[in-house]
C-alpha positions as CSV (number, residue, x, y, z in Angstrom):
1,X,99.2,77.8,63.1
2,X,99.0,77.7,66.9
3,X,97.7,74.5,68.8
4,X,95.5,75.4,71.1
5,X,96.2,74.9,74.8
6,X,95.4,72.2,76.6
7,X,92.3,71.7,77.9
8,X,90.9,71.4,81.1
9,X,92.1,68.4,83.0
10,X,90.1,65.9,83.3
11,X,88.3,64.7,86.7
12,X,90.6,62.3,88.2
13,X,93.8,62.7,87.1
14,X,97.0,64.1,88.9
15,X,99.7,67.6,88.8
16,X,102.1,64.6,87.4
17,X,99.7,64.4,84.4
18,X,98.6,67.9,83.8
19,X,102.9,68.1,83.7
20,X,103.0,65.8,81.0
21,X,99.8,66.9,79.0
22,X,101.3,70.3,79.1
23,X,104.3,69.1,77.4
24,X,102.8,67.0,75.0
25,X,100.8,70.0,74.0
26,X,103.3,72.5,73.7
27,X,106.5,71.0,72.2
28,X,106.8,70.8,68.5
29,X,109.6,70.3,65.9
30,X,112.1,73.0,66.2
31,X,113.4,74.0,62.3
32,X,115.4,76.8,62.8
33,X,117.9,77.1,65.6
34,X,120.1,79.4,67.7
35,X,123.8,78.9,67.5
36,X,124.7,79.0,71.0
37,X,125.4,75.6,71.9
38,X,123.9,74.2,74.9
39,X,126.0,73.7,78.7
40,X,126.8,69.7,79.3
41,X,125.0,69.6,82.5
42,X,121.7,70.3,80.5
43,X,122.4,68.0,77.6
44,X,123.2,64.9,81.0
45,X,120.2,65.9,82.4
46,X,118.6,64.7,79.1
47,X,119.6,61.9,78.7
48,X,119.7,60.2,81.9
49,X,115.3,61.0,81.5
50,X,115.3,59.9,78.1
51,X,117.7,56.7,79.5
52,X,114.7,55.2,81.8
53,X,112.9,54.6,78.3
54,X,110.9,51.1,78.6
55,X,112.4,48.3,75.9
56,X,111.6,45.0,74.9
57,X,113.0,42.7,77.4
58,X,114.5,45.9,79.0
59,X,117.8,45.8,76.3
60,X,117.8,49.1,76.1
61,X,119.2,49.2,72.4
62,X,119.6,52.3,71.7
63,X,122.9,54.6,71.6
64,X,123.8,57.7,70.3
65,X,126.7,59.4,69.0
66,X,126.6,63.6,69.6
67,X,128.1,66.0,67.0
68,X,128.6,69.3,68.5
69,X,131.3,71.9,67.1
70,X,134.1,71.2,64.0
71,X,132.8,67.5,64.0
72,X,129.0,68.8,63.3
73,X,130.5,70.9,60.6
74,X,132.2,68.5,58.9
75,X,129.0,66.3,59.0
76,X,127.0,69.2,57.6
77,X,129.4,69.4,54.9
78,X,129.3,65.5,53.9
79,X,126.1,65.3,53.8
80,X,125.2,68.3,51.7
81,X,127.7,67.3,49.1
82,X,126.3,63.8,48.6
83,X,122.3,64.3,48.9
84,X,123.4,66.7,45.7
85,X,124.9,63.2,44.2
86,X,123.6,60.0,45.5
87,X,120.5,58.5,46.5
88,X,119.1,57.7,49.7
89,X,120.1,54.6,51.2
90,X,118.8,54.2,55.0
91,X,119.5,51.1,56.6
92,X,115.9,50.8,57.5
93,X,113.5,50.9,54.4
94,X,111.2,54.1,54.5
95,X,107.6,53.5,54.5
96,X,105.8,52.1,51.2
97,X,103.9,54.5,50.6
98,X,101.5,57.1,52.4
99,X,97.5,56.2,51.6
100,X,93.9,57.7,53.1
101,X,94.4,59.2,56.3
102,X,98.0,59.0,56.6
103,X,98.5,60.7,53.2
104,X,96.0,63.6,54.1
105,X,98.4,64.3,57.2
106,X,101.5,64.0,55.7
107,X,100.5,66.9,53.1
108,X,98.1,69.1,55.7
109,X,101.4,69.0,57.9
110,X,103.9,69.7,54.6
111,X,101.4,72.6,53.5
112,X,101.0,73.9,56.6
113,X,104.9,73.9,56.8
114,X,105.2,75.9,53.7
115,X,102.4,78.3,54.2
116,X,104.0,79.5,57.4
117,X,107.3,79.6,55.5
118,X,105.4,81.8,52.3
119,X,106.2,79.1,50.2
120,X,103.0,79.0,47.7
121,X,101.5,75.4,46.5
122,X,103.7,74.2,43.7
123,X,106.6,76.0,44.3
124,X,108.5,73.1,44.1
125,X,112.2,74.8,43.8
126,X,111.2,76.6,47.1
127,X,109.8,73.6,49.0
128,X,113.0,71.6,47.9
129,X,115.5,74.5,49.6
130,X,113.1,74.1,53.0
131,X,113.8,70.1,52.6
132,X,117.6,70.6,52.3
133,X,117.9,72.5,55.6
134,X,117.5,69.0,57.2
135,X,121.1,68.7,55.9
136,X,122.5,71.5,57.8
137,X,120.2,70.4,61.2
138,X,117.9,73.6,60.8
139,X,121.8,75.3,62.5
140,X,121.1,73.6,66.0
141,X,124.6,73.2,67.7
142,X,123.5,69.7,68.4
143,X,123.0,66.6,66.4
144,X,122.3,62.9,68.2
145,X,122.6,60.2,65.7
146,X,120.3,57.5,67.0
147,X,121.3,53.8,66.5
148,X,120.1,50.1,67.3
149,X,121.8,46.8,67.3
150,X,120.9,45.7,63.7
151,X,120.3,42.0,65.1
152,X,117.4,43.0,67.1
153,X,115.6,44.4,63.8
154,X,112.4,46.2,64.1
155,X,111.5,45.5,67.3
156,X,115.3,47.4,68.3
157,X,113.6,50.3,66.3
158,X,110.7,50.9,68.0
159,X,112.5,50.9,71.1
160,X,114.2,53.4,69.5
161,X,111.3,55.6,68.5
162,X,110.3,55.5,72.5
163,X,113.3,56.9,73.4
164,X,113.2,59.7,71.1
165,X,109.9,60.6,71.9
166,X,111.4,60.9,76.1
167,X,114.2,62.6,74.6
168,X,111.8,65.2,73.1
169,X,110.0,65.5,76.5
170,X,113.0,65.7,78.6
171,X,114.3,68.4,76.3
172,X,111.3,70.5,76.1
173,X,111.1,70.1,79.9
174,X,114.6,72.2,80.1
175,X,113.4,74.5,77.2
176,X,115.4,73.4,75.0
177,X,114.2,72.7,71.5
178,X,114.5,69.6,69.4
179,X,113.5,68.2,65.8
180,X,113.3,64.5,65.3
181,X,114.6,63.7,61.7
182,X,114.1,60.6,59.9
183,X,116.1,62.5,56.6
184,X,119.6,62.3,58.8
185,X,119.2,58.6,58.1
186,X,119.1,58.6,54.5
187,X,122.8,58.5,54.1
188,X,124.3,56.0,56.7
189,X,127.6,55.6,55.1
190,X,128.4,59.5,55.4
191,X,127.2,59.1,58.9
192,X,129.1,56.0,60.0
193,X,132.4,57.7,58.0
194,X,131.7,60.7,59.6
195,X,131.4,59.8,63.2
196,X,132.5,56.5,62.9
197,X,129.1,54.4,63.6
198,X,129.9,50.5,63.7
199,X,128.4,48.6,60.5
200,X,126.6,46.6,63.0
201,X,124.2,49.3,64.0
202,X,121.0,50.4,62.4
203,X,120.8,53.9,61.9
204,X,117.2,55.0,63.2
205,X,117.0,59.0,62.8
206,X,118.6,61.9,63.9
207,X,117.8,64.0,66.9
208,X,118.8,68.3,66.5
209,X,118.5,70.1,69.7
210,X,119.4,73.6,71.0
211,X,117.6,76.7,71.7
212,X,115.0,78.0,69.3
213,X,114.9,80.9,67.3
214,X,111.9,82.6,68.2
215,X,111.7,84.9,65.5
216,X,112.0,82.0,62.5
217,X,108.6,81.6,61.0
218,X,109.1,77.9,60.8
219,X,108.9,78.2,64.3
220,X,105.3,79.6,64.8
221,X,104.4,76.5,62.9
222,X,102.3,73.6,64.6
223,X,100.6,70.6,63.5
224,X,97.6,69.3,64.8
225,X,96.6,66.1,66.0
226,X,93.3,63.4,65.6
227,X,91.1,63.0,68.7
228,X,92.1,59.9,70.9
229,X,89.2,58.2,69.8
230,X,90.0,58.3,65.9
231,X,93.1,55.6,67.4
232,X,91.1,53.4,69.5
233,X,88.9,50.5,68.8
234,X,86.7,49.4,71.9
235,X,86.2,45.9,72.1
236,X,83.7,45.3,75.3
């Protein structure tokens, strides 16, 4: 599945936004990467976009700690031996459940997934070996561990998810690929032993970046999205 390209700009708007809605439309989650890791100057260049992210009374709350190398291995490792043994326990709770709309996407976009992958509907011991490979970053040579002050509670969190969301841009901008992964999180303590996270932080998600590999089929996978209006509500 393919999204379509973008379509014709509409009147009015600027080459700074046709940039961006070129972006928006052509990015997508990365699960299956090459091992070359990626120069420094590159991964700077990142971050100082992702860094002029708006916040809540500008605070900024976000930091991350990058795995690269032996250290990303010996995450990988950790964290494949205890999802085999323990539960999930994120610091922030997942969502209560998935109903109406929200549900219909979640399983069009896990379908999807698996049809691309020639995983058939109920193959359940297949669909759980794609769900593992979040534990070994889909191979990228990059891993960001995204965290907020725990004091600053939600609101620290969706400052967080803003940042991501420029990461992801500023990434794809370079051509490099990225997968946001709200899975990393399930397993803080392995994290914060790990990498050595303060206890004071919320873990948020997990960022995996490097260059695709173009000949995964995971990665001729899109999803699609709702028109705008489906998100508005006009109130004249």
């Amino acid at each position: 599945m393919h999204t379509p390209p973008p379509a014709a700009a509409p009147a009015g708007t600027t080459p700074a936004y046709e940039t961006l809605s070129t972006l928006l439309h052509t990015r997508y989650s990365c699960r299956a990467f090459l091992p070359q890791e990626l120069d420094r100057p590159t991964i700077d260049s990142i971050l100082a976009a992702a860094q002029r992210t708006a916040s809540w009374c500008n605070a900024q709350p976000w930091q991350l700690t990058i795995a690269s190398g032996a250290t990303l291995a010996r995450l990988r490792s950790a964290l494949q031996a205890h999802v085999a043994t323990e539960p999930a326990a994120p610091d922030l709770p997942w969502p209560r459940e998935y109903r109406g709309v929200y549900q219909e996407r979640r399983r069009e976009c896990g379908w999807g997934l698996y049809e691309a992958l020639g995983i058939p509907k109920g193959d359940r011991e297949a669909s759980a070996r794609q769900a593992a490979q979040n534990f070994t970053m889909f191979g990228a040579p990059h891993v960001a561990i995204v965290s907020s002050d725990e004091a600053l509670g939600v609101y620290g969190a969706v400052d967080c998810g803003a940042y991501v969301g420029n990461f992801l841009l500023a990434a794809h901008s370079l051509g490099v690929a990225t997968i946001a992964q709200a899975a990393l999180a399930a397993y803080p303590r392995v994290l914060r032993e790990v990498l050595g996270i303060a206890t004071d932080r919320s873990i948020v998600c997990g960022i995996s970046f490097g260059m695709a590999d173009p000949a995964h089929p995971a990665n001729r996978f899109r999803t699609q999205r709702a028109a705008p209006g489906d998100s508005v509500t006009w109130r004249d």
